[in-house]
N, C-alpha and C positions, 0 to 999 in steps of 0.2 A: 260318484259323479252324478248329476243333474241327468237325470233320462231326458232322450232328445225327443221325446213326447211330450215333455212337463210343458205345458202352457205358459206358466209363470220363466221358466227361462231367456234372457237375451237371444233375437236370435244367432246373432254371433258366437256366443257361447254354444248354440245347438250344433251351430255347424261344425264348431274346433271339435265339439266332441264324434258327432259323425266321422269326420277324418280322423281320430285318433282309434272309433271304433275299427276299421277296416285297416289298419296300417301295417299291423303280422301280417295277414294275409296279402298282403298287395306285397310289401317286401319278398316275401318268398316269391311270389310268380313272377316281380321284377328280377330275382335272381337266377330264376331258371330262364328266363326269357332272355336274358342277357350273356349266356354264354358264347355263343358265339361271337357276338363283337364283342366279346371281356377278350379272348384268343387272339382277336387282331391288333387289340389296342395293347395284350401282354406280348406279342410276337415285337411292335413296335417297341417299347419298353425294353427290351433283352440285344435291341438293334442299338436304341439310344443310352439307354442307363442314365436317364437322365429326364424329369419329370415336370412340367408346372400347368399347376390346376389355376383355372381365370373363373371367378364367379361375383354373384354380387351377396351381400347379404348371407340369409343361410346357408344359399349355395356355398359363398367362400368360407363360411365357418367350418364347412365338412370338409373341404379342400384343408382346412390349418387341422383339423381330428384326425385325417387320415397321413399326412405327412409321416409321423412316426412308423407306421406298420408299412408304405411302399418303401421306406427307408430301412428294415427290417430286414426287407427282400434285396436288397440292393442296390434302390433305384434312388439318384437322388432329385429327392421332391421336395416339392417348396409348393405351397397355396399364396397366390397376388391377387387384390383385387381386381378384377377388371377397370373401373375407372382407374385405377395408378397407375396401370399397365398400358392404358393410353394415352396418359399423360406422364409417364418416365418407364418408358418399358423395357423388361428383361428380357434381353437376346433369347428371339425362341428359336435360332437355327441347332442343329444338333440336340433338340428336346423334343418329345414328345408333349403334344398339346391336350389338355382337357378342360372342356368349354361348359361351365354348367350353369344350365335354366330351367329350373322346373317348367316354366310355360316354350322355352324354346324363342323367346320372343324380345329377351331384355335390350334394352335398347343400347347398351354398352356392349353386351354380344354381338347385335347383329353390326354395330362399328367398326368391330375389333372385326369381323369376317372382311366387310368390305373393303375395310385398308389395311390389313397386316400384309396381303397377299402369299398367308403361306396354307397350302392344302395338305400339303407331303405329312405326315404323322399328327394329327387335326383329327381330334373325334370329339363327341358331345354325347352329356348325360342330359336328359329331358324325360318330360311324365309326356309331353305331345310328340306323337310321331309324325304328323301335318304341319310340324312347324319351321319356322324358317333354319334353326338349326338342326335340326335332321334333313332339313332337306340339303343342306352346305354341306355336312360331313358325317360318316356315317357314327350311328348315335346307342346309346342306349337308350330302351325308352321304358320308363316305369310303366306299371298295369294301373291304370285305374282313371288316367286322363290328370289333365291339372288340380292342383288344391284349393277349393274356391273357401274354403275358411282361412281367417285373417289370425294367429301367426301360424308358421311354416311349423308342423307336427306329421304330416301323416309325408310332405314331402322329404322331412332330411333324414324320417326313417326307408324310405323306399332308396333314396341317393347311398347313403351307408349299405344297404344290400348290393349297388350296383357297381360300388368301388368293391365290395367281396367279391362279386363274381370274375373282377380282374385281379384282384390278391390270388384266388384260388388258381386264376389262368398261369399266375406266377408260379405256383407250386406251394400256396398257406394252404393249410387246414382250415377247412371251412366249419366242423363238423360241432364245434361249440359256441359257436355264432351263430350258427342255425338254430341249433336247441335252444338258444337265448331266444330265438324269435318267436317259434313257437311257445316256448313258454314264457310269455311276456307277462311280468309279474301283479298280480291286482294288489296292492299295498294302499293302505288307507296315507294319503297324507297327515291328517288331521296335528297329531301332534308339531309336524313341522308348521301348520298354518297358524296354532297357537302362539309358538315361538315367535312366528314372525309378524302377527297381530301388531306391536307399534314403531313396524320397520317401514323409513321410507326412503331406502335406498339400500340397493342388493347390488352384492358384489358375490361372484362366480369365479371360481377358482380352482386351478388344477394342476400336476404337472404333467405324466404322458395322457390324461383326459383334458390337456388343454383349451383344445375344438372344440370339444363337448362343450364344456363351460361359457366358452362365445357362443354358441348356438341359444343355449338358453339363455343368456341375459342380451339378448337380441329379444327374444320372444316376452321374457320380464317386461323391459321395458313399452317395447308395442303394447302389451297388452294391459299393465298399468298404466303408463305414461308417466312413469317417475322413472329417477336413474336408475339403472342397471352397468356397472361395469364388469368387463371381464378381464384378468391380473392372471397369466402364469405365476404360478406359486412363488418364485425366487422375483418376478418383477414385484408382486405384492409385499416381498419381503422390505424391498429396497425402498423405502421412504413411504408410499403410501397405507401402511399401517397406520398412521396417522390418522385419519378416514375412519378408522374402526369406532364403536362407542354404541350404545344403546338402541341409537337407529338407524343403525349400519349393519344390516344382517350378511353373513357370509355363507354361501352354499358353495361346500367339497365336492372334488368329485376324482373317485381314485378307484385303481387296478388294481389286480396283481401284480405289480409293476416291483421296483428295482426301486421307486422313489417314495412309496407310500409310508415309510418314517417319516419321510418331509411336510408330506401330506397332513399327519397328524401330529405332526409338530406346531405346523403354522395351525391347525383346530385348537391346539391348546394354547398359543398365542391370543387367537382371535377371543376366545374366553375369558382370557386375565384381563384383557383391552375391552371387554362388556359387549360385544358382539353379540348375538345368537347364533348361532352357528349348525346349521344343519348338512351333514356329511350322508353323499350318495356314494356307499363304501361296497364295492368287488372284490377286497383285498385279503378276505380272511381274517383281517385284523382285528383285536379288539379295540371297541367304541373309547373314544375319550371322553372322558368324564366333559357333563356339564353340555356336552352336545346332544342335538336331537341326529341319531344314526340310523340307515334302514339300513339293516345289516345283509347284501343280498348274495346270492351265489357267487363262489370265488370263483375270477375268469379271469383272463387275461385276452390284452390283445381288443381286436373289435371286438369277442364276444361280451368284453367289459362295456363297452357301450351299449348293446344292444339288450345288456341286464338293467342297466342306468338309465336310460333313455325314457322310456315309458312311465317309469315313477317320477323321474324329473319332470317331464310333460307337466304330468298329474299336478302336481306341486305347483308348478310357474301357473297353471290355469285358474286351480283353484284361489291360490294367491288372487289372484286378478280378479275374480270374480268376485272376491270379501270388498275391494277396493275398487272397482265401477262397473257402476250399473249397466250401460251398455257395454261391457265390456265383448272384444272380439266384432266392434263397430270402429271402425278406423277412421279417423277425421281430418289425416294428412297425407293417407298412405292410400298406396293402392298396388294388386297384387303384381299385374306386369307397367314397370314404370320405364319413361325415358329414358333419354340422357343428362343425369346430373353431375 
């Protein structure tokens, strides 16, 4: 990566990469910081058995990553967007509510607080503890203050700690998701950015890494400004294969999971159909021919993520970075937005 001293750097790029320097670390002191309200909000959970995460953006894409593992435990979860949720919303009486904004400040957040009228089992994940969601309902709050680099990298690893620290309140093991964090892996991209040299349009795909996969081609797209989709594995099955072809690059992203044959089934599809195909593989498995693989520590569960996560970063940035100049300079966006 670009030392965040280099001169010649964007400085947007200096900054994703600062946030991506500090983000093991901030994750851990998020997770130890959050035990206590992880207990309140697992006591509520064990009351409701019954979950839904509201967020916008990468918040909701960690809200769709974690659904499988509170589903695990026994709870059932579902991740809504916030704006759909207040334009056709899901009955939240008899559920447990989780409200997430990195800044605490979203303007569909603070909406949903002032007219849903519900307090009773209501908590919020946030990196600000001054914010107006912590101050509505009691919160987690990550270490490190908000993410002032434009896309979300040092925040959806801090949020991923702070949904562990309520898995664990549940009764997970935490203790291979930790050691993922701390050893969060330095892997050269390079060969994947080869591959994907005359790709201009990325498609993200997984099946129990499904979240994962949204999260990143959220941050693709921001940060090229070309398309980025994300396909659970069996929806990309069903008709939009089509799509596939020489500038249509595909990034896996797979566990130890139950479905990782499927996983590298559609990698060997995506090949025959002229793809590129680069696979962020946790599953022990061997590589499929003809893809670009990092082949990384077998884990299951979030610590699959938390092995993925980091190299994925790596990938989506450098990408960006081959293909604009200012990249990590946004020219529509901004980080805490209205109501859209």
């Amino acid at each position: 990566m670009t030392l965040p001293g280099d001169p010649t750097s964007p400085q947007g790029l200096v900054a994703i990469e600062r946030e991506m320097a500090r983000q093991s670390d901030d994750a851990l002191a998020s997770f130890e910081a959050g035990r206590t309200v992880a207990e309140r909000i697992a006591n509520s959970l064990n009351e409701t058995g019954r979950l839904l995460m509201l967020g916008m953006g990468g918040s909701h894409a960690v809200g769709r990553a974690m659904e499988p593992f509170y589903r695990a435990q026994g709870v059932e979860a579902f991740a809504v967007p916030m704006s759909e949720q207040l334009v056709s919303p899901v009955a939240v009486d008899g559920r447990t509510v989780l409200l997430t904004s990195q800044s605490g400040e979203s303007g569909e957040v603070i909406r949903w607080l002032e007219q849903s009228g519900k307090t009773k089992d209501v908590f919020g994940l946030t990196l600000e503890g001054g914010s107006s969601l912590a101050k509505s309902a009691p919160s987690l709050v990550g270490a490190g203050g908000t993410e002032r680099a434009f896309a979300a990298t040092r925040s959806l690893t801090i949020t991923f700690a702070q949904h562990l620290a309520i898995l664990v309140a549940l009764g997970a093991d935490a203790a291979g998701a930790l050691e993922a964090i701390r050893e969060a892996a330095d892997v050269s991209a390079e060969p994947a950015l080869e591959a994907f040299a005359g790709v201009d349009t990325v498609v993200t795909s997984g099946r129990l890494l499904r979240g994962v996969a949204e999260a990143i081609a959220l941050g693709f797209t921001e940060l090229t400004r070309e398309p980025a989709y994300a396909l659970e594995g069996g929806q990309l099955r069903h008709g939009p294969m089509e799509m596939l072809g020489g500038r249509v690059g595909l990034v896996q992203f797979c566990a130890d999971e139950a479905a990782a044959d499927l996983v590298r089934s559609l990698s060997k599809a995506a090949v025959e159909a002229g793809s590129p195909v680069v696979v962020f593989d946790a599953s022990g498995g061997e590589p499929v021919p003809g893809t670009v693989s990092f082949g990384l520590p077998k884990a299951q569960g979030p610590a699959a993520i938390f092995r993925i996560l980091p190299v994925a970063q790596r990938f989506m940035v450098q990408h960006a970075a081959r293909r604009v100049p200012d990249v990590g300079t946004p020219r529509r966006s901004q980080k805490i937005t209205g109501i859209v």
